[in-house]
Wavefront OBJ file of the C-alpha trace (Angstrom):
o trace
v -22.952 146.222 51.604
v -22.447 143.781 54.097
v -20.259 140.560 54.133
v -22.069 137.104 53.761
v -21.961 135.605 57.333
v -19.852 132.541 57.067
v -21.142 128.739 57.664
v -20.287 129.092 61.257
v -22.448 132.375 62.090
v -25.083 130.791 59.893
v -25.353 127.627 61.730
v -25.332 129.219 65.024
v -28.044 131.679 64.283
v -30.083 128.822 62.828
v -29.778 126.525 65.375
v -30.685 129.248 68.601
v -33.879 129.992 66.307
v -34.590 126.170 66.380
v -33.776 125.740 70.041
v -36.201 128.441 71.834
v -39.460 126.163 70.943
v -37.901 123.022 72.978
v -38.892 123.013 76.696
v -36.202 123.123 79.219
v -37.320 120.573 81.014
v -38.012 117.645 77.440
v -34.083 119.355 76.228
v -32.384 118.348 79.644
v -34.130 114.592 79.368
v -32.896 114.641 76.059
v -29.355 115.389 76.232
v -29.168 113.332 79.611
v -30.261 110.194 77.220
v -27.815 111.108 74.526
v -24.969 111.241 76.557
v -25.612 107.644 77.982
v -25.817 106.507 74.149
v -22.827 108.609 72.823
v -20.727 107.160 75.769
v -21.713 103.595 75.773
v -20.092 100.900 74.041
v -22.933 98.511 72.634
v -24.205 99.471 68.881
v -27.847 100.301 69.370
v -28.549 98.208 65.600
v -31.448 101.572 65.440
v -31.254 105.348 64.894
v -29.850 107.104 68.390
v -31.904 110.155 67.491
v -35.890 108.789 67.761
v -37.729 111.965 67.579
v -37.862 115.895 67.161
v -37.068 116.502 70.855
v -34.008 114.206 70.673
v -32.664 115.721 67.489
v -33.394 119.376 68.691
v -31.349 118.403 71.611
v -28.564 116.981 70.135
v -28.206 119.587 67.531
v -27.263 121.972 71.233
v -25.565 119.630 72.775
v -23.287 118.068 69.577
v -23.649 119.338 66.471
v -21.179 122.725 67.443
v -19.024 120.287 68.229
v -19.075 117.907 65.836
v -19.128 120.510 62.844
v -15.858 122.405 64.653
v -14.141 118.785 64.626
v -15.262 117.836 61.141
v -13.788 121.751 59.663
v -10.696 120.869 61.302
v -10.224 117.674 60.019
v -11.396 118.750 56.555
v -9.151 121.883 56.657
v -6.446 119.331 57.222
v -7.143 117.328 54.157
v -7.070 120.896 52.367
v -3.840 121.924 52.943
v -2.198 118.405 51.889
v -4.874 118.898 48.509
v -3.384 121.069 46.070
v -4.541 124.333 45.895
v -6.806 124.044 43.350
v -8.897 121.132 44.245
v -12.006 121.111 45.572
v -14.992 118.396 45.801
v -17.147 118.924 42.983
v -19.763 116.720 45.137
v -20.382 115.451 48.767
v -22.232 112.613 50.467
v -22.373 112.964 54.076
v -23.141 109.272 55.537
v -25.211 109.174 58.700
v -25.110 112.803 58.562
v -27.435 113.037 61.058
v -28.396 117.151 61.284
v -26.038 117.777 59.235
v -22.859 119.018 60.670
v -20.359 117.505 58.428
v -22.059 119.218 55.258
v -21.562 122.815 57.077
v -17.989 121.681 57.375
v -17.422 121.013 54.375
v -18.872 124.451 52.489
v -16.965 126.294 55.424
v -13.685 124.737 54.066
v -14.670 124.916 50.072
v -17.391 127.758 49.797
v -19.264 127.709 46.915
v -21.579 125.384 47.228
v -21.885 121.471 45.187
v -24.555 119.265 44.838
v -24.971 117.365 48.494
v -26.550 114.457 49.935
v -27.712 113.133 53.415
v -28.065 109.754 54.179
v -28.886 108.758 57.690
v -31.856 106.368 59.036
v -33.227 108.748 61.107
v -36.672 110.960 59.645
v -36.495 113.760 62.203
v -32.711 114.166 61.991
v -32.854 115.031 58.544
v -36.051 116.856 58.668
v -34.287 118.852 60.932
v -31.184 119.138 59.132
v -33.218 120.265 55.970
v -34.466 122.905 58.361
v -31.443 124.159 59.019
v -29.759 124.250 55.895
v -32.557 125.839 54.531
v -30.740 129.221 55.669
v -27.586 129.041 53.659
v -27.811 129.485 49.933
v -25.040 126.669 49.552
v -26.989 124.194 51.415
v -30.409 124.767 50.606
v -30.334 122.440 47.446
v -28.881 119.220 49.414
v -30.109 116.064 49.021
v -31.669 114.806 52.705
v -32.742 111.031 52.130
v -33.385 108.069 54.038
v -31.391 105.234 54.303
v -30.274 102.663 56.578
v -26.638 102.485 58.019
v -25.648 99.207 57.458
v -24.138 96.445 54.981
v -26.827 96.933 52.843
v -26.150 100.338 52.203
v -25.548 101.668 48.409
v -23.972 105.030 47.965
v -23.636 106.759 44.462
v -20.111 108.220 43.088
v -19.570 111.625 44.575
v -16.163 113.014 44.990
v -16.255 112.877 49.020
v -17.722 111.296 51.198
v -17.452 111.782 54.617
v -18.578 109.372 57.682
v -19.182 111.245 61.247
v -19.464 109.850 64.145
v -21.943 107.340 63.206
v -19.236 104.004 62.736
v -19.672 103.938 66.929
v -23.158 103.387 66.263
v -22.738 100.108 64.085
v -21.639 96.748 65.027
v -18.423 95.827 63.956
v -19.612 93.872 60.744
v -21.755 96.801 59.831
v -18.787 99.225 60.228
v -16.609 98.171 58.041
v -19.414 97.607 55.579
v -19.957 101.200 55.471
v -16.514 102.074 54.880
v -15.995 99.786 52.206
v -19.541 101.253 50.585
v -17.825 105.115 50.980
v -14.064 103.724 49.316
v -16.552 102.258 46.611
v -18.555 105.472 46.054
v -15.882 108.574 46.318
v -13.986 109.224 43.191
v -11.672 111.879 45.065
v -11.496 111.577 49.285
v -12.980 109.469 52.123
v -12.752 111.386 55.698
v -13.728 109.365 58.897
v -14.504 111.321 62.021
v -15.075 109.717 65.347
v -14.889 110.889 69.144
v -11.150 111.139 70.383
v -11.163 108.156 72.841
v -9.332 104.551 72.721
v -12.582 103.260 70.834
v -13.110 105.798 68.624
v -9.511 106.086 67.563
v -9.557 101.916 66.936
v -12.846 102.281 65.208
v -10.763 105.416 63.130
v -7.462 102.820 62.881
v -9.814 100.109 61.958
v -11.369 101.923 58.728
v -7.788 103.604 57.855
v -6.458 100.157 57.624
v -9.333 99.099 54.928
v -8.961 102.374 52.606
v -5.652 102.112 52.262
v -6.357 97.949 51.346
v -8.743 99.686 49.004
v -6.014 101.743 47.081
v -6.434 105.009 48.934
v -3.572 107.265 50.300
v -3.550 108.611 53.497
v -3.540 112.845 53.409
v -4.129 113.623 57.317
v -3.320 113.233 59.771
v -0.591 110.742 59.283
v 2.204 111.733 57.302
v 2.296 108.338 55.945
v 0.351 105.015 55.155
v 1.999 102.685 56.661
v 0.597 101.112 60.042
v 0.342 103.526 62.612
v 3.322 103.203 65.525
v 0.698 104.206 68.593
v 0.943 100.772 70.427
v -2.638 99.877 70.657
v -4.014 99.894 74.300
v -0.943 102.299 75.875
v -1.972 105.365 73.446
v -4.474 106.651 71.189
v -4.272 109.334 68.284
v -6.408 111.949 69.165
v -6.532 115.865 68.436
v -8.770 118.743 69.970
v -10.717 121.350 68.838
v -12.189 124.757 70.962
v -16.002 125.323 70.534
v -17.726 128.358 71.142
v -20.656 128.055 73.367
v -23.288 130.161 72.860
v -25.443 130.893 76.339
v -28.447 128.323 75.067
v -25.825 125.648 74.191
v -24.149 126.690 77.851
v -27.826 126.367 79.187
v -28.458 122.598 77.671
v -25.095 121.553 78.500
v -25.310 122.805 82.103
v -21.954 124.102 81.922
v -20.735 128.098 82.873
v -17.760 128.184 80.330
v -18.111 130.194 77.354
v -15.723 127.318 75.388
v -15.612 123.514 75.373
v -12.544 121.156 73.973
v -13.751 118.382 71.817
v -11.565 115.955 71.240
v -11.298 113.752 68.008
v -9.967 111.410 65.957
v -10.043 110.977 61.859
v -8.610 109.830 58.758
v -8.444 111.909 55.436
v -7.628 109.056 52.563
v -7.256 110.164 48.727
v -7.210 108.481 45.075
v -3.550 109.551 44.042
v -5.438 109.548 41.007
v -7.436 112.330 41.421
v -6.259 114.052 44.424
v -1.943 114.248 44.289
v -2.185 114.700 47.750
v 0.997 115.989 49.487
v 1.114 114.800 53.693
v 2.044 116.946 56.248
v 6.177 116.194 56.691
v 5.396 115.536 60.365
v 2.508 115.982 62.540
v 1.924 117.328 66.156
v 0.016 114.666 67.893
v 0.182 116.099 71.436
v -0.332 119.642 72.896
v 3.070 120.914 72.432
v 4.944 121.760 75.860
v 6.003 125.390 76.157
v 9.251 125.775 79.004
v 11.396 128.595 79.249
v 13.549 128.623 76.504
v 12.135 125.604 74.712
v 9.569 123.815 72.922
v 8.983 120.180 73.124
v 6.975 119.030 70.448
v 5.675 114.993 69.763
v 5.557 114.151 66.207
v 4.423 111.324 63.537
v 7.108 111.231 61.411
v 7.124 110.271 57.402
v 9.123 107.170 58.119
v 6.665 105.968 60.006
v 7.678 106.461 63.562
v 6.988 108.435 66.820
v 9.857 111.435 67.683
v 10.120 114.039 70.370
v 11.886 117.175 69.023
v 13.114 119.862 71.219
v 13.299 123.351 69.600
v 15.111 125.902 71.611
v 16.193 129.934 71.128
v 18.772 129.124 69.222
v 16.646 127.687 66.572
v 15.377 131.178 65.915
v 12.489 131.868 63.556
v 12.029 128.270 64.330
v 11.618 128.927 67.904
v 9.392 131.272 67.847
v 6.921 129.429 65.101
v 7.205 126.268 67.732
v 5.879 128.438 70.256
v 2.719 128.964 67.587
v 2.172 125.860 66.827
v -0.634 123.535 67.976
v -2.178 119.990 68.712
v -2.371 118.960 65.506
v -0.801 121.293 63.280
v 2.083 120.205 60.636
v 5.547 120.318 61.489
v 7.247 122.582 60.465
v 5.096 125.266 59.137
v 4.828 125.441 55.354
v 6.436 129.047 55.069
v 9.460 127.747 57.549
l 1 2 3 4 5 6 7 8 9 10 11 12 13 14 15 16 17 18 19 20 21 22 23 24 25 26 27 28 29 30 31 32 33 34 35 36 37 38 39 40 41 42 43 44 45 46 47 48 49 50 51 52 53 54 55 56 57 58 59 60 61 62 63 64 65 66 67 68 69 70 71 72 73 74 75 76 77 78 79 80 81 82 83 84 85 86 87 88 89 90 91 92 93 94 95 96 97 98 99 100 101 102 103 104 105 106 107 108 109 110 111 112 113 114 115 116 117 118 119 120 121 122 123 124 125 126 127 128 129 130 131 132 133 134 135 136 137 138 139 140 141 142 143 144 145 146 147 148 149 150 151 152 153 154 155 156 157 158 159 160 161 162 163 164 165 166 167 168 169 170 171 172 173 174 175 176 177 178 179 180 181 182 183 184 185 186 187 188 189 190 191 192 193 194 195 196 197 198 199 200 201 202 203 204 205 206 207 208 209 210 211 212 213 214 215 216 217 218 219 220 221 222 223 224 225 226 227 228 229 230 231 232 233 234 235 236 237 238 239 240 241 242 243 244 245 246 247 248 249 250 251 252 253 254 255 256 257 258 259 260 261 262 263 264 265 266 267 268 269 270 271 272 273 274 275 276 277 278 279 280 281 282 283 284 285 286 287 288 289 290 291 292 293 294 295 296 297 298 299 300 301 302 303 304 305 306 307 308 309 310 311 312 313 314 315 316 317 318 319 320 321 322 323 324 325 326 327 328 329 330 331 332 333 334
């Protein structure tokens, strides 16, 4: 017998079998388009992705990316979850193709019921598509709404927003965020690209779930304001993506691997989820000298601390050397 393919596989077949009906040529427009929307800093007040070309394109060009990003940060609220929680239901604002919704099954398998809400037809036509081959997904929910303050979102026990807020003006924004703190019963994660702006737009919403009662899980090992000193730093963590040669062939790039960077917020209801932070967090690439480790780190108290772990640490040592952008510090088992 052979073993399930997991969410990752699954997505990646469905999307090259998606991808070979798209002309070269109407792709390259495409993705040329998206990146001057993705990059820019003015809200666009209307769906980014207008038609089937546009969403075909982005879901080569982003959605690898953006589902690699959201597993990570997802996988982060797991391990600060106890064991034995899972979301018994998921609403995926602005969900766009979908990405966030393959995240979350590839963290907590088993399928739950799911819905889509973005303002864009062909995105989630598309997205329906392509859940359509995984037997988790292939009951979600893929309806219309508009991203805004006017948005209503039923109880579900997570909801997740994905890089959508940079979409919204700033009224809008933190509209949304107070319509997902309303709606989840269990978790609110925020995902947004890993630059200044994303990472204030990240800070921004942070700042009104915890107003709203919620707990911070990940990354922060605390909820108290965040000690970055806005405008000299940003949080931001990174994630490698596997290209496959038609998402090399869209992109234009020769690497079989890109880094996408990212920023997010996993908040809880103590009530529900007795979530347990990370002690400390990595929040730069750890540097690896001879002898030594130097590792950056959010602390529980609230601060910023270098730590420098050498051979003489020991088993230490040598799980410093193994650690990553990112990771908890130090390792559960230490």
């Amino acid at each position: 017998m052979h073993a399930l393919a997991s969410p990752a596989e699954t997505l990646r077949t469905a999307l090259a079998g998606l991808l070979e009906d798209l002309p070269p040529k109407a792709a390259a427009q495409a993705v040329d388009r998206l990146i001057t929307n993705y990059r820019g800093t003015t809200p666009t007040g209307a769906p980014v992705l207008r038609d089937r070309a546009d969403v075909t394109a982005y879901a080569a060009y982003r959605m690898p990316a953006t589902f690699e990003a959201a597993r990570s940060a997802l996988a982060a609220l797991a391990a600060a979850a106890p064991a034995d929680w899972s979301p018994a239901g998921h609403t995926d604002i602005g969900g766009g193709t979908g990405a966030a919704t393959w995240a979350v099954d590839a963290v907590w398998p088993g399928g739950r019921p799911v819905t889509v809400l973005d303002w864009a037809e062909p995105a989630l036509a598309l997205g329906r598509e392509i859940a359509a081959a995984h037997p988790d997904l292939a009951g979600a929910r893929w309806q219309r709404a508009r991203i805004s303050a006017a948005l209503d979102v039923p109880a579900t026990a997570l909801v997740t927003v994905s890089y959508v807020l940079g979409e919204l003006t700033a009224d809008d924004r933190a509209a949304v965020v107070d319509a997902a703190a309303r709606a989840a019963t269990d978790a609110v994660v925020v995902i947004e690209p890993g630059t200044p702006d994303g990472y204030a737009r990240v800070i921004a919403a942070r700042d009104r779930l915890v107003d709203a009662g919620y707990r911070v899980a990940a990354p922060c090992p605390h909820s108290s304001a965040c000690p970055i000193v806005t405008g000299e730093d940003w949080c931001h963590f990174s994630v490698r993506v596997a290209r496959s040669s038609l998402h090399r062939q869209v992109k234009g790039g020769s690497l079989a691997y890109e880094d996408e960077k990212f920023s997010y917020v996993a908040a809880v209801r103590d009530t529900a989820v007795p979530a347990l932070p990370a002690a400390r967090r990595v929040v730069r690439r750890p540097q690896i000298r001879k002898g030594q480790v130097l590792l950056d780190l959010c602390e529980a108290e609230g601060g910023l601390r270098r730590e420098t772990v050498t051979k003489r640490h020991g088993g230490l040592y040598r799980e410093a050397r193994g650690t990553a952008w990112g990771d908890a510090w130090p390792p559960a088992e230490s």
